[in-house]
TIFIPA-682660 format. One record per residue: residue in one letter; x, y, z of N, C-alpha, C in turn. Coordinates in steps of 0.001 Angstrom, whole numbers, padded with zeros to 6 digits, always signed. Layout:
<atoms>
AXYZXYZXYZ...
</atoms>
This chain:
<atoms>
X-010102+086607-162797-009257+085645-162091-008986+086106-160663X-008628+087448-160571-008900+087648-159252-009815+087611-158179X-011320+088179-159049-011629+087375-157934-012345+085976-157499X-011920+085038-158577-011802+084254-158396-011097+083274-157225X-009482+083899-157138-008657+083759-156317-009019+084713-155022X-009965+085736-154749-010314+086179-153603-010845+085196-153002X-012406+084514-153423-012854+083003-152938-012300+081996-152369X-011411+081620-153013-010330+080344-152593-009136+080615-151716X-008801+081944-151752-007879+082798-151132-008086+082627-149807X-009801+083118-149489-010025+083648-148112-010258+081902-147602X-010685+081067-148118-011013+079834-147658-009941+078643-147118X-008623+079188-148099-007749+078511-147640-006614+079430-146538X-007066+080640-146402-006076+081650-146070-006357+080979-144330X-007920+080118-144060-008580+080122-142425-007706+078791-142401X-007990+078072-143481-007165+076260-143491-005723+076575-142751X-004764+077786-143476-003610+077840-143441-003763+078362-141773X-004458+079171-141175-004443+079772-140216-004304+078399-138946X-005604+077914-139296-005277+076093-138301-004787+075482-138877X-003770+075343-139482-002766+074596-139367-001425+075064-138679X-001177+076204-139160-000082+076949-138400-000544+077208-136764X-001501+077224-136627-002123+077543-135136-002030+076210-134880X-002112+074693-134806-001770+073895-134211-000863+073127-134694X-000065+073672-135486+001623+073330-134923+002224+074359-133898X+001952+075728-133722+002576+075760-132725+001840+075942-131825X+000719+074827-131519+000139+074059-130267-000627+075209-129895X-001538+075838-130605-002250+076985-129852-003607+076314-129658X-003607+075159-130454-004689+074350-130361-004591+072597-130284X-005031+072158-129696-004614+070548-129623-005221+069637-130411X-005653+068070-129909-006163+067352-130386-008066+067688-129668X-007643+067648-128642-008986+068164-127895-009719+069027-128194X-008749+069984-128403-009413+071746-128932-010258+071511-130304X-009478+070551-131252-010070+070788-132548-011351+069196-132052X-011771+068362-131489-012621+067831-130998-014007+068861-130553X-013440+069489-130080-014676+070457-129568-015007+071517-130497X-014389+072209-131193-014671+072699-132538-015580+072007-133032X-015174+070974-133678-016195+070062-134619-017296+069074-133990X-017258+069680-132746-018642+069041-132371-019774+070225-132607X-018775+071879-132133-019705+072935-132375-020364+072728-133228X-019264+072935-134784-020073+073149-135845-020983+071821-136432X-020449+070710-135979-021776+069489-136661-022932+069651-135182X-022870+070212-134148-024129+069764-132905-024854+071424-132759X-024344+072110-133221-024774+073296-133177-025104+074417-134167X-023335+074962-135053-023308+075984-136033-024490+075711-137357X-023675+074427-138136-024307+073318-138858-026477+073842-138577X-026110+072689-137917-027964+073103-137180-028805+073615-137209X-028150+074752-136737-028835+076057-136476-028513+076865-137957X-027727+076697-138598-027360+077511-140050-029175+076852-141012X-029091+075315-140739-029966+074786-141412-031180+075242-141173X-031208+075329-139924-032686+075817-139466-033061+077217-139862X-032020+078039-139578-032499+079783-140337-032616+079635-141767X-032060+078755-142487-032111+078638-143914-033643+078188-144515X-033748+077445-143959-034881+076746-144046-036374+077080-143861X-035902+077199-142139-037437+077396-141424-038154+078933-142199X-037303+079422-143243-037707+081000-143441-037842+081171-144638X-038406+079965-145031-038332+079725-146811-039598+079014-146864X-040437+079126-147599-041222+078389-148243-040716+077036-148884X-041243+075934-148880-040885+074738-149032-040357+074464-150789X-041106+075221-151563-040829+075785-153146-039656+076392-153338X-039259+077326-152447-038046+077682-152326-037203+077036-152618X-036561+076048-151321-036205+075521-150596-035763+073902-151733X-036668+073698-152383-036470+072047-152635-036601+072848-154322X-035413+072414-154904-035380+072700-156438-034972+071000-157116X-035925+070576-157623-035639+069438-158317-034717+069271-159368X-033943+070174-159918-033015+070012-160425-031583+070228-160043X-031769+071061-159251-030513+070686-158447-030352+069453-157706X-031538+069310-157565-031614+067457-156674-031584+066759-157656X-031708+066653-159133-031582+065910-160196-029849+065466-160603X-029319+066415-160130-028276+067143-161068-026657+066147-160236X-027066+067001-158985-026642+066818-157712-026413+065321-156794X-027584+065200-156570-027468+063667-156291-027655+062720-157203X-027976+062458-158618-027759+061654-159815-026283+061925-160111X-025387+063043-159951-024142+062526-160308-023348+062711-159514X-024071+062130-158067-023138+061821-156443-023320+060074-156910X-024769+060121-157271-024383+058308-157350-024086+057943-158415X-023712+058460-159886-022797+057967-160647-021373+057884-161010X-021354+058964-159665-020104+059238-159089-019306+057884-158393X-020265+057409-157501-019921+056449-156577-019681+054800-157404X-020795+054991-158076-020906+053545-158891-019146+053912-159928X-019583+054643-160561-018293+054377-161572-016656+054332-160673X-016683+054994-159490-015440+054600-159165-015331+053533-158289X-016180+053166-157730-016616+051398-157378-016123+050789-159022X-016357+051052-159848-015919+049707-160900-014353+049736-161538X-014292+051466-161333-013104+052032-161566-011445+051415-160801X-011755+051132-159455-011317+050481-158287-011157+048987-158151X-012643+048479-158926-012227+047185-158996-011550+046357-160141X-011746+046788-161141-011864+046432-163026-010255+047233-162803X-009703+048449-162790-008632+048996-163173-007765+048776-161874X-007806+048985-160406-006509+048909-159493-006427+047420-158940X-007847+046675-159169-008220+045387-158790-008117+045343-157213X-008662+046170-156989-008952+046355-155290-010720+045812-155159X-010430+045204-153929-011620+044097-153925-012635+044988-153143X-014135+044226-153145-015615+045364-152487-015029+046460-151961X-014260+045780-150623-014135+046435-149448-013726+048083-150103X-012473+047871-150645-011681+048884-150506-012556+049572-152046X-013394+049220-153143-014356+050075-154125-015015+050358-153588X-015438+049977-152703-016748+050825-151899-016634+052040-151218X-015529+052272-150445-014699+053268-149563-014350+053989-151070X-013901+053761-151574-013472+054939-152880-014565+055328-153561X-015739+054431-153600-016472+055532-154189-017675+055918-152922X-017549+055569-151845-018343+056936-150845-017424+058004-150800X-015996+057876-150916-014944+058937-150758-015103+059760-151464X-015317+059634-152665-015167+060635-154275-016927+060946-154574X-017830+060544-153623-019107+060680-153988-019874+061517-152664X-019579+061818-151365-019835+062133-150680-018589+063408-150022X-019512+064537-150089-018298+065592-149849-018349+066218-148372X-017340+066900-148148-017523+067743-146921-017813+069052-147289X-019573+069110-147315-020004+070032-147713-020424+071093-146111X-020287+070500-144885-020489+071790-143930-019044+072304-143845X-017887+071836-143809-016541+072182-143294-015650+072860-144464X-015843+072369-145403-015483+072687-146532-016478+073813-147829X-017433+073045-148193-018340+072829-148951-019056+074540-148463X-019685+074548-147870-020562+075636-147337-019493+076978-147169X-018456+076846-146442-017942+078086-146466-017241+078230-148157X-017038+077837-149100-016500+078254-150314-017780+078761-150661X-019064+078092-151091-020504+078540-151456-020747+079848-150865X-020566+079857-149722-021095+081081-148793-020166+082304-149550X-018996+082040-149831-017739+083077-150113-018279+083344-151819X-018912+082741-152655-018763+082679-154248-020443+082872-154496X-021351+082101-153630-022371+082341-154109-023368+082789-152473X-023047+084056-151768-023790+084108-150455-025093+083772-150331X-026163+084353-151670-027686+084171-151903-027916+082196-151582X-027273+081574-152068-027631+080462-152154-027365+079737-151069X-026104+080192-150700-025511+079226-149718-026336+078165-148313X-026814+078724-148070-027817+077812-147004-028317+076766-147696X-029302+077311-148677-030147+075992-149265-028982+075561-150682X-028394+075425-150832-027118+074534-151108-026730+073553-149715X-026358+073903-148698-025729+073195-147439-027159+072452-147253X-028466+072706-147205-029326+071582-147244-029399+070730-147714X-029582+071068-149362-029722+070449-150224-028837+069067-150541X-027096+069491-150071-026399+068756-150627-026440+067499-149066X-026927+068385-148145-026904+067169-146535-027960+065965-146940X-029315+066729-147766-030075+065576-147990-029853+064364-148696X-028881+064866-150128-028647+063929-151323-027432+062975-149945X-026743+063575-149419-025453+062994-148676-025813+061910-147482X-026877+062130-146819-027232+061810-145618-028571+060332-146243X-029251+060901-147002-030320+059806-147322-029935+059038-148153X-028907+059435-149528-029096+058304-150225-027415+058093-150610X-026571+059057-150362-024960+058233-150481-024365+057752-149316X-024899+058223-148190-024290+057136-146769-025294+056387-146470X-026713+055980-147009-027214+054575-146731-026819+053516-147824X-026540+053764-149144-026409+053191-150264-024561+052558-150160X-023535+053182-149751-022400+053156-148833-022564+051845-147675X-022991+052276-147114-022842+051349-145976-023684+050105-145918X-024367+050076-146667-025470+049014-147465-024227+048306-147745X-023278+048296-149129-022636+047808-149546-021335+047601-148837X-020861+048422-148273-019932+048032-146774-020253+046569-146100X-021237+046589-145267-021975+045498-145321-021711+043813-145566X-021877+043888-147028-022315+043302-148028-021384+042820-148041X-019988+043750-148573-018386+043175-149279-017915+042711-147945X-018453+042960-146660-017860+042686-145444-018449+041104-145052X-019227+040818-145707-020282+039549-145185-020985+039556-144169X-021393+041166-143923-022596+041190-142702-024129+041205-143639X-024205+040913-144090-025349+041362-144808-026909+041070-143810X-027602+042169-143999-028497+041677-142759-029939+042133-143890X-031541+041946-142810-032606+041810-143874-032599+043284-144448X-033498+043782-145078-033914+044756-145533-034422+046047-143872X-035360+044869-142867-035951+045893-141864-034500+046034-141370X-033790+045342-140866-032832+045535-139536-031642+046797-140467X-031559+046548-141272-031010+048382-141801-031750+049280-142042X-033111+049123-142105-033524+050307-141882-033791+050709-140686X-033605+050044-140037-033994+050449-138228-032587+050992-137581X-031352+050405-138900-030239+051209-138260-029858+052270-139311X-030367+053007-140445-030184+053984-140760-030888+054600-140278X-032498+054597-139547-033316+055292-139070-032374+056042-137827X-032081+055091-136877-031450+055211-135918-030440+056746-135900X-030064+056443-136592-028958+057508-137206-029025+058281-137835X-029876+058634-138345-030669+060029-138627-031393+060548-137497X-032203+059733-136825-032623+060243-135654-032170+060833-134848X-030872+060596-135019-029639+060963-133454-028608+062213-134603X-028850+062194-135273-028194+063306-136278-028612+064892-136089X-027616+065590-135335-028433+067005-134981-028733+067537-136630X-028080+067237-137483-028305+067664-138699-029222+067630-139504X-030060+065938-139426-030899+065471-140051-032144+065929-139041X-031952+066150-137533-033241+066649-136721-033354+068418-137287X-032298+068922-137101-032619+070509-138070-033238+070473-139230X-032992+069493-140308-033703+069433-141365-035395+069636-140816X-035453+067940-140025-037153+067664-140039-037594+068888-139440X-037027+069326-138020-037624+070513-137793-038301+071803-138361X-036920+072377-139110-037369+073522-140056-038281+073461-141230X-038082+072088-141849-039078+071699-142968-040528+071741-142365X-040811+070706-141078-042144+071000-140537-042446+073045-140582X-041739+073524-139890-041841+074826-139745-042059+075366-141170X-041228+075464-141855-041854+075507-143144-043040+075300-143723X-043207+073776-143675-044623+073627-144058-046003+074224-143722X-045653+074357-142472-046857+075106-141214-047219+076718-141466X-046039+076852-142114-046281+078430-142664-046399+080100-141869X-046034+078899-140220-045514+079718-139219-044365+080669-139452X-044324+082033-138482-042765+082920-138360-042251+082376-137358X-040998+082216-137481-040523+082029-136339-040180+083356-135475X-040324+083209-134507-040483+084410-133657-038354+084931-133230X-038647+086320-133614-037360+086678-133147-036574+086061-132442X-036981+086383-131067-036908+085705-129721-036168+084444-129729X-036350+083917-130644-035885+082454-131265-034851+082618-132072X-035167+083220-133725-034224+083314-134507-033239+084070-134574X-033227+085455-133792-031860+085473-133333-030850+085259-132996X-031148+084511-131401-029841+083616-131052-029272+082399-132299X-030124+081886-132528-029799+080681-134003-029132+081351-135067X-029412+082337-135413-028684+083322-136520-027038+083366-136218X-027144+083960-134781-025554+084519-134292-024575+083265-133855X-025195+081853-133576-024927+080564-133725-024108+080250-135261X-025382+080632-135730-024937+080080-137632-023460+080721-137863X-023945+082099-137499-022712+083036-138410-021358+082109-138119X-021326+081765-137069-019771+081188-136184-019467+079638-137275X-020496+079267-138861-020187+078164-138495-019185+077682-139384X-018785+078757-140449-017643+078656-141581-016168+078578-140553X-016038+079689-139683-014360+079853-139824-014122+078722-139047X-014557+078504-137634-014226+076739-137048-014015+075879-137786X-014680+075050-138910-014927+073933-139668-013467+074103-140427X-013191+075881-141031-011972+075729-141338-010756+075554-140720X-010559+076040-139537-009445+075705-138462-009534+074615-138584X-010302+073923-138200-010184+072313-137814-009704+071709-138592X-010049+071810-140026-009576+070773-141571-007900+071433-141542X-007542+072660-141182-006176+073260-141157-005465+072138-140346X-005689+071805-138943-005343+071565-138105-005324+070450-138582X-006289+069894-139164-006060+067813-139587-004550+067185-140442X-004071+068906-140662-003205+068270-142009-002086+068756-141507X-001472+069018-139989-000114+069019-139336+000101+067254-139316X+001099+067401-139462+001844+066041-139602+001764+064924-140833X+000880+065393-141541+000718+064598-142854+002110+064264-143502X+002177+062867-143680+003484+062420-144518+002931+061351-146237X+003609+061915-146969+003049+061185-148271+003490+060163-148630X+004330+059527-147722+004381+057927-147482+002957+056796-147528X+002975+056064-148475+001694+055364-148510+001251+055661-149627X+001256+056824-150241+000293+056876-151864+000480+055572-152552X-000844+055009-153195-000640+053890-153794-002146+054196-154827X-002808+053304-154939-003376+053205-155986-004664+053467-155780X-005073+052795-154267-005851+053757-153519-006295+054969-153522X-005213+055170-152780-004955+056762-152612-005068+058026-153603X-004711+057576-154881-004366+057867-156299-005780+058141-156976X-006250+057083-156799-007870+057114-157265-008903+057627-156409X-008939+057667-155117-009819+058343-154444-009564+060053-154532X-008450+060724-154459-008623+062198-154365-008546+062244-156379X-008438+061108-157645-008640+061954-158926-010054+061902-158793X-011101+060961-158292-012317+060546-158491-013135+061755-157899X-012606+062455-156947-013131+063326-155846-012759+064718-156423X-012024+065377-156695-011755+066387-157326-011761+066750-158591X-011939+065477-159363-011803+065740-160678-013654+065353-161611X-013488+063946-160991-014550+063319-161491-015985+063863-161041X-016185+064291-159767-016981+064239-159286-017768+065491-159747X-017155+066768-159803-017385+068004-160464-017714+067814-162000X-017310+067385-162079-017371+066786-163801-018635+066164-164006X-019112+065151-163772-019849+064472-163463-021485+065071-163444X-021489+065946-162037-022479+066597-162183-022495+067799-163001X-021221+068235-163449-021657+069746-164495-022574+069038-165503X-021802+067506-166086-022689+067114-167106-024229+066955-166952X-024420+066112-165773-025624+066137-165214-026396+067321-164977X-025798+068310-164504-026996+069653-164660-027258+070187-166178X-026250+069764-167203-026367+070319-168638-028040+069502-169302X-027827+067804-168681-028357+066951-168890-029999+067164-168438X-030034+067477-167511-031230+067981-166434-031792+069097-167195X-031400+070257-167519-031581+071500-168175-031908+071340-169960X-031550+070241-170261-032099+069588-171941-033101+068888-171322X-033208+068177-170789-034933+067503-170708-035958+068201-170228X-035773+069647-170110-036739+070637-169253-036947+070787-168128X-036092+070493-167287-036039+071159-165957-034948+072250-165879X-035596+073010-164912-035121+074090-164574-034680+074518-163370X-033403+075084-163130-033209+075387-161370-033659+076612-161197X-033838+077082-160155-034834+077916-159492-034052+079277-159627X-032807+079394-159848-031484+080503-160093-030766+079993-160666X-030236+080497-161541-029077+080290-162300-027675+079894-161337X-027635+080746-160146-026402+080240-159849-026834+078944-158854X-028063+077957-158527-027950+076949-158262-027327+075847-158752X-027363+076049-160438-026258+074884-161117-024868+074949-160906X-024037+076332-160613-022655+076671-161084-022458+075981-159373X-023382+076636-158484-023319+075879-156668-022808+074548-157116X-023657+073925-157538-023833+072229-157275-022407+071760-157755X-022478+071948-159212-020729+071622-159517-019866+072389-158611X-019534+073480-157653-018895+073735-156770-018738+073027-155887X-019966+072769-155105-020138+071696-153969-019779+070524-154215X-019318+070095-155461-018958+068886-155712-017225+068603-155635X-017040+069862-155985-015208+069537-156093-014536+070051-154725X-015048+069929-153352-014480+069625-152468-014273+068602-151947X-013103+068558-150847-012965+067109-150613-014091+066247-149750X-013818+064825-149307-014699+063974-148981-015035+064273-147654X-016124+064191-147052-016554+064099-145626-015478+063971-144536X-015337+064793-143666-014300+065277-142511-014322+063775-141994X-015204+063247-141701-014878+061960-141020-014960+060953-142013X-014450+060997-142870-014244+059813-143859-013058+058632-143455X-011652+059269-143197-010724+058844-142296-011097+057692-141336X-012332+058721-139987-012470+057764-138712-013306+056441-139600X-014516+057166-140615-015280+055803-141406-014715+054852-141593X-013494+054733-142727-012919+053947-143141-012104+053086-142364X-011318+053930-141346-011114+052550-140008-011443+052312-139413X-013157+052019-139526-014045+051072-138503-014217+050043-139672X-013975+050016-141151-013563+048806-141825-012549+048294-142316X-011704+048640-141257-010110+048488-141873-009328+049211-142529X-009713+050365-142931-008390+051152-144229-008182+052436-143361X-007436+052338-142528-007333+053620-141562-006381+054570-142014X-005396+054159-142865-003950+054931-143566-004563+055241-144864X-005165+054744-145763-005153+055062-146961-005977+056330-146874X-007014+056069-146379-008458+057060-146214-007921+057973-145612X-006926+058167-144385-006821+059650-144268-005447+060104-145096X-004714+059388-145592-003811+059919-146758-004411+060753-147716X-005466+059670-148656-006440+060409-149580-006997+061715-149034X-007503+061857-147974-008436+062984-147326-007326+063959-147272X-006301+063922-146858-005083+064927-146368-004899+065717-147654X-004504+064525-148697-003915+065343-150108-005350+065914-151053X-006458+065464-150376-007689+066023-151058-008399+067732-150828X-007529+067969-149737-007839+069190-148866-006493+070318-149474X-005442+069646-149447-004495+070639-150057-004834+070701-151412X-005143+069765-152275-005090+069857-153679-006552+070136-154266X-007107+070616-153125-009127+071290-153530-008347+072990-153941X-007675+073014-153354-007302+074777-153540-006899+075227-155398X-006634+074265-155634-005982+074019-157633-007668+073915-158062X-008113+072559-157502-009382+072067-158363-010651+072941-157907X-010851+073712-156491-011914+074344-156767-011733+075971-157343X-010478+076360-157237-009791+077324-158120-010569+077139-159937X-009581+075890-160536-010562+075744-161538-011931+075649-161775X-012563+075538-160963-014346+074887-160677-014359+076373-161071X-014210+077230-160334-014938+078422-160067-014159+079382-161680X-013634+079162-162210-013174+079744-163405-014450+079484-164467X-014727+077697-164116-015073+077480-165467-016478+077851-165019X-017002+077785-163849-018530+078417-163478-018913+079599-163334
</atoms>
């Protein structure tokens, strides 16, 4: 149990650090802006690229963790989409936002530095792994249906020309293609290169944590409703759940992950909270209070649920 609580200890000990550091204003609204551009335009990036570019592609891509992982990100999403509508009777709009919320995690800000702290061997190709399932198929499948409940519905090409779009312009999703080509090519990358990118990476846990510290000065729990209620049980509870079953499930039909501790990762990576910008997401379709309520109490109350995660893994 201890050191269990060393893991979660040191992860929330950086949260607690930015938060207390910007209440008493050692850091602003600006300051933590530029933080989190580091780590998504740079740390992020460049973490992906040393992970990657230095792996064989076999390595690198374990189909059961991609089985496991993203099969119960999207049964994640679907069941609390019905969960939302059938039980709180909250209409598309607002099932759809609850289940990208509880199905899509903040796996660089959150996500990666707990992995890095519990499982170091893996940690990189975990933070890939879980950007791919997150980036290709729960924020196009999301906003597809956003869309939809919104009455924009457009053809099949004109969203793909705007999810393309947006991967394209994604320093995250360009680190992927990069290093994977590199990979494939079977090239070294030359010192000269991977050095500086290395000493980039290292920087990219403790920022991501200041910043999520810093998001949760001023939080008031005015507003919990039913919403709110169901997006951080669906996200902390369900979602971990979900895929433990799914990797049990994956591992009876004969697949196999590539390490043992890739399965105990995946259910880890799952019981953090939802994507750092889930908040700004949700009020470009209207739910600007609920979504960062949920997100606020999902970040304090990951410290209980990935506490338990890591007991039972």
């Amino acid at each position: 149990m201890f050191e269990v609580l060393s893991v979660t200890g040191t992860v929330f000990a950086l949260i607690a650090i930015g938060y207390f550091a910007t209440r008493a204003r050692f850091f602003t609204a600006t300051d933590h802006e530029v933080l989190t551009k580091f780590v998504m335009r740079l740390a992020l990036p460049a973490l992906i690229f040393r992970s990657v570019s230095t792996r064989s592609v076999s390595e690198i891509f374990d189909p059961a963790f991609l089985l496991a992982y993203g099969g119960g990100s999207v049964l994640t999403f679907f069941v609390m989409l019905s969960v939302a509508r059938r039980l709180f009777r909250r209409d598309a709009l607002d099932g759809t936002l609850i289940g990208i919320g509880t199905s899509a995690c903040n796996t660089g800000f959150v996500g990666y530095p707990v992995v890095l702290v519990a499982f170091p061997d893996v940690a990189g190709r975990i933070l890939a792994l879980c950007m791919l399932v997150e980036n290709l198929i729960i924020m196009p499948l999301g906003i597809a249906m956003l869309e939809q409940a919104q009455g924009r519905g457009e053809s099949a090409r004109s969203f793909a020309r705007k999810i393309f779009r947006r991967m394209a312009t994604n320093p995250i999703m360009i680190s992927l293609v990069v290093s994977l080509a590199v990979s494939l090519s079977g090239l070294t990358v030359p010192h000269a290169i991977l050095n500086p990118v290395s000493l980039i990476a290292q920087a990219a846990a403790a920022p991501a944590l200041l910043v999520i510290g810093g998001t949760l000065v001023g939080l008031s729990f005015r507003g919990i409703n039913a919403y709110v209620v169901a997006a951080v049980a669906g996200k902390l509870l369900l979602h971990p759940l979900v895929v433990m079953v799914a990797a049990l499930a994956v591992t009876s039909v004969g697949f196999e992950f590539h390490e043992a501790t890739l399965s105990r990762a995946a259910v880890l990576a799952a019981a953090v909270p939802a994507f750092t910008l889930y908040p700004l997401f949700a009020r470009s379709y209207g739910r600007p209070q609920e979504a960062a309520l949920a997100h606020s109490l999902m970040t304090m109350l990951s410290f209980v649920s990935l506490t338990a995660v890591l007991v039972l893994v």
